[in-house]
Structure formats: structure tokens, C-alpha cells
C-alpha positions as CSV (number, residue, x, y, z in Angstrom):
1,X,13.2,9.9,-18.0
2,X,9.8,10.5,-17.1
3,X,7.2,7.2,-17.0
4,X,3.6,7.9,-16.7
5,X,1.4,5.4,-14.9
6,X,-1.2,2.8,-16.4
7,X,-4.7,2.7,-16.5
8,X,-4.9,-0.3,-14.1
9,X,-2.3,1.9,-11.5
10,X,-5.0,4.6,-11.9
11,X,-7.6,2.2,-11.0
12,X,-5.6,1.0,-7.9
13,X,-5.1,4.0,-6.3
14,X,-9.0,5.1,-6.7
15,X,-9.3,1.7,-4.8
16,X,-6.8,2.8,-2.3
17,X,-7.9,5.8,-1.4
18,X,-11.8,4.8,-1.3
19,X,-10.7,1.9,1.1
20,X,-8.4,4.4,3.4
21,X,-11.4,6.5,3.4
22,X,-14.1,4.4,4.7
23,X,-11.2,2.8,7.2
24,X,-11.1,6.1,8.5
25,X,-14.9,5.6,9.1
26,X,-15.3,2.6,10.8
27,X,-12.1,3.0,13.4
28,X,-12.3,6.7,13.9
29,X,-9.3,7.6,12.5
30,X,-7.6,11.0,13.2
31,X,-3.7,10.7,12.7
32,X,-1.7,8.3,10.2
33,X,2.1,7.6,9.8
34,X,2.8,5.6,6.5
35,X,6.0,4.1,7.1
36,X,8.0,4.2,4.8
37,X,6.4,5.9,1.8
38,X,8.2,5.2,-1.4
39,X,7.2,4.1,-4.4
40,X,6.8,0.6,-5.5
41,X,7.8,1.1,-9.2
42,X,4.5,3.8,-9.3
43,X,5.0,7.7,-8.2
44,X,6.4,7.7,-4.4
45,X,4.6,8.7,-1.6
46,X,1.0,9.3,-2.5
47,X,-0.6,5.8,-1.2
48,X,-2.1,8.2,1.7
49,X,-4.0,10.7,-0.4
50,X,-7.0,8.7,0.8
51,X,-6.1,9.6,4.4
52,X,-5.5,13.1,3.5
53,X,-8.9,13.9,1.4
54,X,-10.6,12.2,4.6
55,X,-9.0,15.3,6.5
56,X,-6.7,13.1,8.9
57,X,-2.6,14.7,10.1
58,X,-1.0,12.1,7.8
59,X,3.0,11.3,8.3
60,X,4.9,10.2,6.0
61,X,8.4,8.0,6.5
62,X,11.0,8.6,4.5
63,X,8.9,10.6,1.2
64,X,10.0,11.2,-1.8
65,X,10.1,15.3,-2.7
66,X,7.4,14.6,-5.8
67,X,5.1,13.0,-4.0
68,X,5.2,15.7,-1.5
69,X,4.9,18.1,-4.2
70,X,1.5,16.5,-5.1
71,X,0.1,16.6,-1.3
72,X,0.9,20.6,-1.5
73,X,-0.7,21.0,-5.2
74,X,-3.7,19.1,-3.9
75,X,-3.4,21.3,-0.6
76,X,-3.9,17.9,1.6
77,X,-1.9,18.3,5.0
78,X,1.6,16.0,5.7
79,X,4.2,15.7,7.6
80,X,7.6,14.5,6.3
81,X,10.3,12.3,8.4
82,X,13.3,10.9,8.2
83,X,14.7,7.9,9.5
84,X,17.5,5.6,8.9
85,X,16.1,2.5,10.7
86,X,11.8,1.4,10.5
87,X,13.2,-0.4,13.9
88,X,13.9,2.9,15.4
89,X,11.4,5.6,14.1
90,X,11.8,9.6,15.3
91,X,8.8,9.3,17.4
92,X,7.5,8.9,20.4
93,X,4.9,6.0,21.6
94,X,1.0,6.2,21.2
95,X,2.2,9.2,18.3
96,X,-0.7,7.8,15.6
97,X,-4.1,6.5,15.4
98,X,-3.2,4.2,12.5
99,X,0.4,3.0,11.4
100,X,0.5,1.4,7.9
101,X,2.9,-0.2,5.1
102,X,2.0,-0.5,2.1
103,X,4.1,-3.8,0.7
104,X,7.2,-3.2,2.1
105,X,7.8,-4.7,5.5
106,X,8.3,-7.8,3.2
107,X,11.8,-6.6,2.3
108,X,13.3,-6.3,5.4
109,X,14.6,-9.4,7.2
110,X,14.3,-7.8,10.4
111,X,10.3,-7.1,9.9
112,X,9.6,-8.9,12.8
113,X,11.8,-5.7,14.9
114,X,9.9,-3.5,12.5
115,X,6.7,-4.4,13.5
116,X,6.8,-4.2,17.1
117,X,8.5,-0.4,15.8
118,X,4.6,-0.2,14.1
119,X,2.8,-1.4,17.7
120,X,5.5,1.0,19.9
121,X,4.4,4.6,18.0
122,X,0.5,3.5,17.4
123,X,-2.1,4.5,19.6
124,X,-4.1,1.4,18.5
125,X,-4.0,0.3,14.9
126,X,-1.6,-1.3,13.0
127,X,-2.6,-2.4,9.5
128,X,0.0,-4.1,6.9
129,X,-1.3,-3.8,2.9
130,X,0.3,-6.6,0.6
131,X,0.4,-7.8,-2.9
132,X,-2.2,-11.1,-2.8
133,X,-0.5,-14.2,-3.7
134,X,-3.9,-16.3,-4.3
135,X,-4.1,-14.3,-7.5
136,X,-4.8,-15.5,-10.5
137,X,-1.9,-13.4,-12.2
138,X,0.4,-14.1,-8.7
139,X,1.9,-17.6,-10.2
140,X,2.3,-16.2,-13.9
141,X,4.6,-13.4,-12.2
142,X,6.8,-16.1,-10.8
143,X,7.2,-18.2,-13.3
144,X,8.5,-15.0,-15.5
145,X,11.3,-14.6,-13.1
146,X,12.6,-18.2,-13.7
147,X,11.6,-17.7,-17.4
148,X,13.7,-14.4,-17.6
149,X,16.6,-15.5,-15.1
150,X,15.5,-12.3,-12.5
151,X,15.8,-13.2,-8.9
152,X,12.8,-12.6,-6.7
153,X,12.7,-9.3,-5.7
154,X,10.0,-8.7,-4.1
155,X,10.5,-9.9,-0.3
156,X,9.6,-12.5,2.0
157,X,6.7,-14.9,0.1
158,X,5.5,-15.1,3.9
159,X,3.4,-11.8,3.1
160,X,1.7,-12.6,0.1
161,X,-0.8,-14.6,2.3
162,X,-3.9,-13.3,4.5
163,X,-3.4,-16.2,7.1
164,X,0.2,-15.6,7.7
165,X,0.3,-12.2,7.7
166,X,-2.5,-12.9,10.0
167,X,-0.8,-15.1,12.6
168,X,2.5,-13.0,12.1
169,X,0.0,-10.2,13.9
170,X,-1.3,-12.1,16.2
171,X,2.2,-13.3,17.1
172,X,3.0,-9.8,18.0
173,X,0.3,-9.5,20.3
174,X,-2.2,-7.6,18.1
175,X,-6.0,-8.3,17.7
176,X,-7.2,-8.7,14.2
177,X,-10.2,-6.6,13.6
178,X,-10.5,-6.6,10.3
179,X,-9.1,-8.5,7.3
180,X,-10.1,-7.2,3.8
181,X,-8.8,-6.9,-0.3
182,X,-8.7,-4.0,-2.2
183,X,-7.9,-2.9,-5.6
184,X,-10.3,-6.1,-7.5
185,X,-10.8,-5.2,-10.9
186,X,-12.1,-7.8,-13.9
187,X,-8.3,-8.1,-15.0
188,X,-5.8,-10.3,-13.1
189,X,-2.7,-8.6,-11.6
190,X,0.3,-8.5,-13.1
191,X,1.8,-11.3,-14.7
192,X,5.1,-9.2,-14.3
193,X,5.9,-8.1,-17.8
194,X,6.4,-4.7,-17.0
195,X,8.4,-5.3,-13.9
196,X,10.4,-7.1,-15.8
197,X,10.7,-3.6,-17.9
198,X,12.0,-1.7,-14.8
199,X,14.2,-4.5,-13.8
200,X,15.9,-4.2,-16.9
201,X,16.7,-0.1,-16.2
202,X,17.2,-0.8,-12.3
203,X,19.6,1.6,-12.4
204,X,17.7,4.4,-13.5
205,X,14.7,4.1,-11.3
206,X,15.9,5.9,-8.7
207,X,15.7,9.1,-10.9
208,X,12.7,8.5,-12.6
209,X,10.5,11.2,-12.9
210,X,6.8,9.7,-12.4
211,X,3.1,11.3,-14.1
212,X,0.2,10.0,-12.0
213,X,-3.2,11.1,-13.6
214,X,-4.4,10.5,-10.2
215,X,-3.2,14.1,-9.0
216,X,-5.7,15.7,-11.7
217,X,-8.2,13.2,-10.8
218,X,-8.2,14.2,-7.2
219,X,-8.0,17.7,-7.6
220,X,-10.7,18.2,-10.5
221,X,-13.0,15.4,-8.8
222,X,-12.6,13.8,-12.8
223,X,-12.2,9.8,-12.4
224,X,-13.0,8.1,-15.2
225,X,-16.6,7.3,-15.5
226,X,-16.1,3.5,-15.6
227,X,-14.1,3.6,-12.0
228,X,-17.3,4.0,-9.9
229,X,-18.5,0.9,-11.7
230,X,-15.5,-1.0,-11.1
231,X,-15.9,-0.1,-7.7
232,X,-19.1,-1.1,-7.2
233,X,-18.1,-4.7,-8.7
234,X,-15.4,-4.8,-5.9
235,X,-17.7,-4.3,-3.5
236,X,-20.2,-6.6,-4.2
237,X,-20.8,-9.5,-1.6
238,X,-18.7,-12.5,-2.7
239,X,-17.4,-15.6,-0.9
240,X,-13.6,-15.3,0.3
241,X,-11.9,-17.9,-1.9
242,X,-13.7,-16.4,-4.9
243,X,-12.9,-12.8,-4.1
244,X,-8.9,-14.1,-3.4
245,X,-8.6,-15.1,-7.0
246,X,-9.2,-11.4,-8.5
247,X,-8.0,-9.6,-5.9
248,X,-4.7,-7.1,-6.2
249,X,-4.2,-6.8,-2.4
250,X,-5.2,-7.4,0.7
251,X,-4.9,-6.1,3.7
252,X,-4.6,-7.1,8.2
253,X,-5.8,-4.2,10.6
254,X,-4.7,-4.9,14.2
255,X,-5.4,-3.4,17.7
256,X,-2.8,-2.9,19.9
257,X,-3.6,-4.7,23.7
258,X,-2.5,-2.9,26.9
């Protein structure tokens, strides 16, 4: 079975990886580890092709083999781990410049464990990427669950907030330096409709075969025309409530404290 990704997943990766790439800017950014780095009903293990067109030694956790099929076809350089527990990662301390999840952590009821896993192998950044709950389409998705008798699925409700992913950070002894959203196109985030599609085939996800145009649009340099625009719309100065209620996802960079 072989699904092939939307228009608006297209649109979020371009995000993505312009957002990674000017992170990698403004904190000097050398080495990554994504941790882990599946897929989130989207094509596994290619949320750090930003990373990897910016030239940085990019890890990732637990990959899936066709997303690392796509890092060699678009010649980027990664490293592949395993590991059984986030709590006890293969590697040593200070390993990375930057550890990241991309809306994950939320699963796991030990995250707390995980996260000080995140602080042990960084050098000095940590920075957890989440779904934003302040959404316009965030309350529509949840009332589909109840609607369609699905149980919440998609972890702790703890990190579809800034301000508590925020103090969970701080709680953990790391300084926030920056708090921003990505992915903020004119059209709200899912309402949920197609993940109630994929909860419907649960059992078949784990095969799934996943197109992503973004491989040819990396490796041809051919984005649609319209993304630069909807990029520059993102980026246009806007006060934080406002920018909250269009906004896919957010993310908390922290710096680790000797």
C-alpha cells in the first residue's frame, strides 16, 4: 500500500527545513541527533533534511530504512542508531550540538527520564517541536475523536502548549533561548479527518510505503512557486496570540547549564 503525501505535508516540511536551517544559523550548529525519527503518519525519518542541506553530521534514532534511502538519494550525510530505550541512548555525553524531537516525547510516560536522556548526550541545545494546541483546527480534531468513538492518541495534552513545554524545560534545568512556530500557512491544521483515515487501517501503517514529493523538490531545487510566498506570510511580524491561532507547531530551544 503506498500513500503519497498532501500538499499541505509538502508545505510543512519546506517550513521545517527552512526553520532547521536558519536554527543552524543563529546557534552555530554543527552536529544533530533526532531522537527518535519515525514518521508521524508522513514518510519516516526525513524531518532533518533541513539539518542535512545546511551541511551539519545529522543522527538519526531509531530510522526507518526509506527515509534513509532518501538521505543517500539526496547524497546528505547521516548516521543511523539503534536503541531500545530514549532513556538510555547508545551515546556518550556532550555527543551533539543540538538534540531534537519532533512530537514524540509526548508519548512516552516516562518523558520526564527522556528528557534529561536529551540534556545527558547534548553539548548545549535541546529543542522539543510539537503539534500547537492554540490552533484554530486543534479543538475540531478533538472533538472528531469523541464524535468517532477514537481514543486520543496522540500523547500527553501537556505538550500541545508553549508555556508548559516551557516550564517542563525549565524544570529540567535548561535555559530557554528561543521559543518559536513553524509550519503557518492560511489553512488551519488538521481538523483530524484523515487521521481518522489511518486510524481506521492501524494495522497496516507499519508497512506502508510512503511518496514524499519533497525528495524531488530537494534534489531538483523545484518547490512550488507559491511556497516562497507562503513562507514569506509566515514570517511576517505578528503579535504572539495572533500568530498561535494559525500556527501548525511550535517549537522550545534550551541551553544546557554546567
Amino acid at each position: 500500500m503506498v500513500e503519497n503525501e498532501t500538499f499541505q505535508l509538502d508545505y510543512e516540511r519546506y517550513s521545517i527545513s527552512n526553520n532547521l536551517k536558519e536554527l543552524v544559523k543563529e546557534f552555530n550548529i554543527k552536529s544533530v541527533l533526532e531522537a527518535p525519527a519515525p514518521g508521524l503518519k508522513a514518510m519516516p525519518s526525513i524531518y532533518s533534511l533541513g539539518f542535512g542541506e545546511a551541511g551539519c553530521d545529522v543522527t538519526l534514532l531509531n530510522s526507518h530504512l526509506d527515509g534513509i534511502k532518501a538521505w543517500k538519494e539526496l547524497k546528505f550525510k547521516v548516521n543511523t542508531s539503534k536503541s531500545k530505550s530514549l532513556s538510555k541512548m547508545p551515546f556518550r555525553d556532550n555527543s551533539f550540538d543540538f538534540v531534537w524531537n519532533f512530537n514524540t516525547i509526548s508519548q512516552y510516560k516516562n518523558y520526564d527520564e527522556i528528557l534529561d536522556e536529551f540534556i545527558r548526550v547534548s553539548k548545549k541545545y535541546v529543542c522539543l517541536l510539537a503539534v500547537n494546541g492554540f490552533n484554530v483546527g486543534s479543538p475540531l480534531h478533538r472533538i472528531l475523536h469523541v464524535i468517532n468513538d477514537v481514543n486520543w492518541t496522540h500523547g500527553d495534552r501537556l505538550f500541545l502548549y508553549p508555556f508548559a513545554v516551557k516550564n517542563l524545560m525549565k524544570k529540567h534545568k535548561l535555559k530557554i533561548v528561543k521559543v518559536g512556530v513553524m509550519n503557518c500557512p492560511i489553512w488551519p491544521d488538521s481538523v483530524g479527518f484523515r487521521d481518522m483515515k489511518f486510524h481506521k487501517i492501524e494495522d497496516k501503517i507499519k508497512n506502508m510505503k510512503w511518496k514524499s514529493n519533497t525528495i524531488d523538490y530537494v534534489k531538483n531545487n523545484s518547490y512550488p512557486w507559491w511556497f516562497k510566498h507562503m513562507y514569506s506570510f509566515e514570517k511576517m511580524p505578528m503579535v504572539w496570540p495572533v500568530k498561535l491561532l494559525y500556527a501548525h507547531l511550535f517549537y522550545v530551544v534550551g541551553e544546557k547549564q554546567e
